[in-house]
N, C-alpha and C positions, 0 to 999 in steps of 0.2 A: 241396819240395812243389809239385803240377804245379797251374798254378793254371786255372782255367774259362776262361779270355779267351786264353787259349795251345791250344786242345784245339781242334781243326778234328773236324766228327761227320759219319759219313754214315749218313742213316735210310733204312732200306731198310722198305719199307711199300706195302700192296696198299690204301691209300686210308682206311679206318676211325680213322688215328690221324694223320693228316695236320695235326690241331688242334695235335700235338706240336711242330710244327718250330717257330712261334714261339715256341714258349714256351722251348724250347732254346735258340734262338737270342737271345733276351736276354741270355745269362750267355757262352754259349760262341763264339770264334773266330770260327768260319763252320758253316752246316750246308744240307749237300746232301743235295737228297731226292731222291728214287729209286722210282720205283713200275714195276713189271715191266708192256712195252707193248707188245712185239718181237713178230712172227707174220710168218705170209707175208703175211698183208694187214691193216697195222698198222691199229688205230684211234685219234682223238685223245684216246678219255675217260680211260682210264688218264695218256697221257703229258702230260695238261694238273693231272692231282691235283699240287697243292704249284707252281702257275705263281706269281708274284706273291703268295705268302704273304709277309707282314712278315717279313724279315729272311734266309728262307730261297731258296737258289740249287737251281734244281727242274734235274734232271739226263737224260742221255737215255740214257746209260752205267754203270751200277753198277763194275764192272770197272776204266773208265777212272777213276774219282773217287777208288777204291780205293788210286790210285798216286798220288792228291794228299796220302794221310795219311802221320805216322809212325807205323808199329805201337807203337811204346813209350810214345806221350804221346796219339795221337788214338782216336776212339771211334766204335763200328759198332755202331749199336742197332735190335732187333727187338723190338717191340713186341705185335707177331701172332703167330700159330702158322703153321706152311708152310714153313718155313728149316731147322729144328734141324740138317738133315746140313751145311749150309752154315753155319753159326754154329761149330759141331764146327769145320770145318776151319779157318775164320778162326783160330778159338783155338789150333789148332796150328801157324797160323801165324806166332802172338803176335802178334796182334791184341789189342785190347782191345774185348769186345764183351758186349753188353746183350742179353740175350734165354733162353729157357729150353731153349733146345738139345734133347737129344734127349728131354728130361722132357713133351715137346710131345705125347708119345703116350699118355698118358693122359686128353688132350681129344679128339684126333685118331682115336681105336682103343678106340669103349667096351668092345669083348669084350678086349681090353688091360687094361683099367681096372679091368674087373671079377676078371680074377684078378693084378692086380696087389692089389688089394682085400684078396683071398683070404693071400696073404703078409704084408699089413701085420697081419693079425688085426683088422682093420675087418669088421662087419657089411655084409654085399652082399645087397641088394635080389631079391630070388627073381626069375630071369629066364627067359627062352627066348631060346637066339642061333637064326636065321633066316636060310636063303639064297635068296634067291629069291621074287619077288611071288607066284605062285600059291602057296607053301608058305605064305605069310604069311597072304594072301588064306584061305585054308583053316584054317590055326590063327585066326585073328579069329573065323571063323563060333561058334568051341568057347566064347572065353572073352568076359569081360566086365569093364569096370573097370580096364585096364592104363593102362601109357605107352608107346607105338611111339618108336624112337627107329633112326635111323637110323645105320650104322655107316660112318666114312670117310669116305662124301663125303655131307658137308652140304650142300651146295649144294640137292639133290634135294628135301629138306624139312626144317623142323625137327621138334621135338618134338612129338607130338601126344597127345592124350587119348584112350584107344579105351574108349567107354561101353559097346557093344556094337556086332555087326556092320552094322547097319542107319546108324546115326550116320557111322562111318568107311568104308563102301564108295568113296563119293564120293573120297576120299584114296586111295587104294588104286587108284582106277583114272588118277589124276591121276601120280601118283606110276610106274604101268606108262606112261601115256604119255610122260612126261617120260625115263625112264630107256629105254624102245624097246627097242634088240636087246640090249641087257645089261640087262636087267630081270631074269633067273634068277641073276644075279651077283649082286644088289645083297644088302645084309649088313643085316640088322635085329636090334637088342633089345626085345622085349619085356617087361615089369618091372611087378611089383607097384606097386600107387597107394598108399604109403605112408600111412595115416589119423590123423585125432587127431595130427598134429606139427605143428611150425612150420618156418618156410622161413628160414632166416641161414645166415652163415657169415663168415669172413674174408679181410681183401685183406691181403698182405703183398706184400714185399718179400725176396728170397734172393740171398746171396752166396756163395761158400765158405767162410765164415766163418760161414755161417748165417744164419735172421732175424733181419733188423733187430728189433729191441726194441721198438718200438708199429707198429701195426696200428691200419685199420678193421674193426670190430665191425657189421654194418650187416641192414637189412631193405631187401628189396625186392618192388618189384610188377611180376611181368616186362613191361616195354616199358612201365611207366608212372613210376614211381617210386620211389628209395631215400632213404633216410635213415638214416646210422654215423655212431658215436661212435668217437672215438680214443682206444686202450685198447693200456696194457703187454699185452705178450705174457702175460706173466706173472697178471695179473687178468682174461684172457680166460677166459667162460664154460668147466665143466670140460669139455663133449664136445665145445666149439669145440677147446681148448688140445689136448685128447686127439687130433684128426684130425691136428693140426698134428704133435705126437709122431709119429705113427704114419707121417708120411710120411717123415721124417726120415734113415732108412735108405736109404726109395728116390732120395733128392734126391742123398745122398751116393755112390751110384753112377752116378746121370746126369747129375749136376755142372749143374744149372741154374744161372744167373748173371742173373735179372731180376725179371717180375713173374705172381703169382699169384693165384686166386681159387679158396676153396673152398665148393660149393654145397650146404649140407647141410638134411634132415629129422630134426628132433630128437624124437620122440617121448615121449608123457607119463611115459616111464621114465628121457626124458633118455639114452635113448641114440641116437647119433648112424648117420646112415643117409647117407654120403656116394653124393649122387646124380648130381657134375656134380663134375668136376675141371676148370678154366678156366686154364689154361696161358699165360697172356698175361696183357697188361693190362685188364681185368673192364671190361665197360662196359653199365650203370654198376662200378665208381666210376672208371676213370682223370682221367678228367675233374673228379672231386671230388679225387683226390691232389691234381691239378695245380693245382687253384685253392686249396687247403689248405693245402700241405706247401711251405714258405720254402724249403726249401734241397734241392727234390726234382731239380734238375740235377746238385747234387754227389751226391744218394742214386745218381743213374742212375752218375754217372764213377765212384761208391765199387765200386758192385753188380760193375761190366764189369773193373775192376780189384782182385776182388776184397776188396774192405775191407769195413768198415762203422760206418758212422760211427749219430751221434744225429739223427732226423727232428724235425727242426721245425715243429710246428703253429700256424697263426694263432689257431685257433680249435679247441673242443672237438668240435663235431658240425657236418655235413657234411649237405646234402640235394640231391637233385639229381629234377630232369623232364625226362622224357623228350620230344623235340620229333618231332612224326611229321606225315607229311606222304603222302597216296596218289600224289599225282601225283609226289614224287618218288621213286617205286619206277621210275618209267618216263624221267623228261628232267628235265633241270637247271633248278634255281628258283634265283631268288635269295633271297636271306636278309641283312635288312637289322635294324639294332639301333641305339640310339644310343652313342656313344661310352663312355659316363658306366656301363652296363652290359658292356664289352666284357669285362673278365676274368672274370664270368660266363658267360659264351656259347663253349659248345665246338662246331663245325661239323664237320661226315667229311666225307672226300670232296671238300676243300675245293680251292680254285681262286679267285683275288682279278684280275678284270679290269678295268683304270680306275676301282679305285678300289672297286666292288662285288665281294663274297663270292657266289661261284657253287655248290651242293651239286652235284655231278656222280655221276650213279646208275650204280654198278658191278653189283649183284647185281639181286638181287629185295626186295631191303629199302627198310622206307620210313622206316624213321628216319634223321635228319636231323642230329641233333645232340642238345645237351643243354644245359639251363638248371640253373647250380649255385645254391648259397649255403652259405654259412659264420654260424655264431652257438655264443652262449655255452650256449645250447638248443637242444633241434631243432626248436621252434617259429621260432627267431629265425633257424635256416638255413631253415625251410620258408618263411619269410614273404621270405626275399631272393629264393628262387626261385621261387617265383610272380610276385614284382616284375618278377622277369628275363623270366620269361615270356611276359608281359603287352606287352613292349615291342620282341617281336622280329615283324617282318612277314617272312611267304614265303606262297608260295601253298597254300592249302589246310592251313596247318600248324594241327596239334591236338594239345592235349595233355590227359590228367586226370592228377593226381596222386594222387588215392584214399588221404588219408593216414589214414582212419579204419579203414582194412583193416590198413594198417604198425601201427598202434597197438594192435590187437586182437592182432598176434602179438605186441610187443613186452611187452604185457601179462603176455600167455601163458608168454614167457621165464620173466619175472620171478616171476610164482606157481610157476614150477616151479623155481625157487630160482637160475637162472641170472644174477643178481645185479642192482641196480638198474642201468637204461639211461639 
């Protein structure tokens, strides 16, 4: 049996999960990390993600690192979505490697998602696929009440809310600027606003061997707060267990090998209205695995090498806050903590010089990181995470965690017979 302290990893990563390499790097060998930085006219914020993280060796070469492993015992983990064709080929090259390979397109491709949908016998959210800003600009004027959702490349915008045409103009002409001469290209869904449901769903873990046997069960408040409970597969709620079913077929012919997240509307009939397929590691919760799950470097060598072994929990329920910061959507803060908190405290985007933890800003995002806890309730994780919170300094950083919003769905569950949380 190949043991962790013999496994040399290399983490190929665009900066979001960059918290990972320490914590890898506790149990395993050596682990080189890799964030893609190469152009005609390089810059340093990409190829400084993962400088000086504890433990981990930050790399300038993918390729070249690639020839430090052996395929048979070392490990090549994706954590994001952007790789699957390159994960695919690793694998046929017996490689051993972590990540959800070509399964990536059902986050990546929602008009994908949506008749993939259609096949599993899953309910699909009544939509309009969209090409083109005037054609979109023109349908808004008609209706009222949707979700816009952008098809492919996320970068452009996230999710938005369309109340009616007056509300989202603004977005729409932000959205034509931003995308310029391919503006009549760009691919939109627009979708019914699902009413009267609640927002859950499940984080697993997939091998070839299938899911791992417990999962987080969790609520969340996007870009503020979650809060999962760790739950057999098997005692998961019946329309959560149902999605999971239903995907089953499609996993088994796009051979995923990592992590997943499913974002579902469950409606007062209990039935499930999957609205977000999250093809990676979910954040939140990776960050809550990671500081949860004892043996989740052997779950990552089980997943890459297809196995599957038993996850081990510290603790029953999992809370985590979200840390956000405006200024750093734009230039690097620091982000300082005291020691005595550090396994709570997840940073992106991370970079450690002399000794300080630097957030270095890739996209347009201004989350920063994330403050966990662990307890025997989810009052007693919610009260470590607030602790946590409390005690991290960066500039401008804010957080709310709004748990009396989580409590109201998780209520909600529960009256509709989705079992005690």
């Amino acid at each position: 049996m190949t043991k962790l302290s013999d496994v040399k990893v290399l983490f190929h990563d665009y900066g979001p999960y960059s918290f990972m390499g320490p914590i890898m790097a506790r149990e395993f060998n050596k682990v080189f990390y890799y964030s893609p930085w190469k152009g005609s006219l390089p810059r340093p914020e990409r190829a400084m993600i993962g400088e000086g993280l504890d433990g981990v060796t930050n790399v300038d070469s993918f390729w070249s690192s690639l020839n430090e492993l052996d395929p048979k015992r070392d490990l090549i983990v994706f954590f994001d979505v952007g790789e699957g064709d390159l994960q695919v080929s690793l694998r046929k090259q017996g490689y051993n490697v972590f990540g959800m390979g070509l399964a990536e397109e059902l986050e990546s491709n929602r008009h994908t998602f949506k008749k993939e949908l259609k096949k599993m016998g899953l309910p699909v959210v009544p939509f309009e696929f969209i090409a083109g800003i005037d054609k979109l600009d023109k349908h808004l004027q008609t209706v009222e009440d949707k979700w816009v959702k952008v098809n492919k490349y996320r970068w452009l915008g996230e999710t938005f809310p369309h109340v009616n045409y007056i509300h989202s103009k603004s977005r729409i002409d932000e959205l034509s600027h931003v995308a310029q001469a391919y503006k009549q290209k760009i691919e939109f869904i627009v979708e019914d606003a699902i009413k009267d449901a609640i927002e859950t769903g499940s984080d697993n873990l997939v091998s070839s061997k299938g899911y791992f046997d417990t999962c987080l069960y969790g609520f969340e408040r996007k870009g503020k707060s979650y809060t999962a409970k760790v739950m057999d597969i098997e005692k998961l709620p019946k329309p959560v267990k149902q999605v999971l079913a239903k995907l089953i077929p499609y996993y088994k012919r796009t051979k995923p090998m990592g992590m997943f997240s499913t974002e579902l509307r469950i409606d007062r009939d209990n039935k499930p209205w999957f609205i977000d397929a999250t093809q990676r590691g979910g954040m939140p919760p990776t960050e809550s695995i990671a500081r949860n799950c004892k043996n989740f470097n052997a779950a990552i060598y089980a997943v890459a090498t297809g196995d599957k072994i038993k996850l081990e929990w510290e603790a029953p329920y999992v809370s985590q806050i979200e840390l956000k910061s405006p200024r750093a959507a734009k230039e690097s803060i620091v982000v300082e903590f005291p020691d005595k908190v550090k396994e709570n405290v997840f940073v992106q985007n991370a970079c450690k010089l002399d000794g300080v933890i630097h957030y270095i800003p890739q996209e347009k995002w201004d989350i920063v990181g994330a403050a966990t806890g662990i307890g025997k309730s989810k009052e007693a994780s919610r009260e470590m995470a607030e602790d946590t919170s409390k005690q991290i300094t960066a500039d401008e950083i804010e957080y709310g965690a709004e748990w009396d919003e989580i409590d109201k769905e998780i209520a909600q569950a529960e009256k509709q017979g989705m079992g005690k949380f």
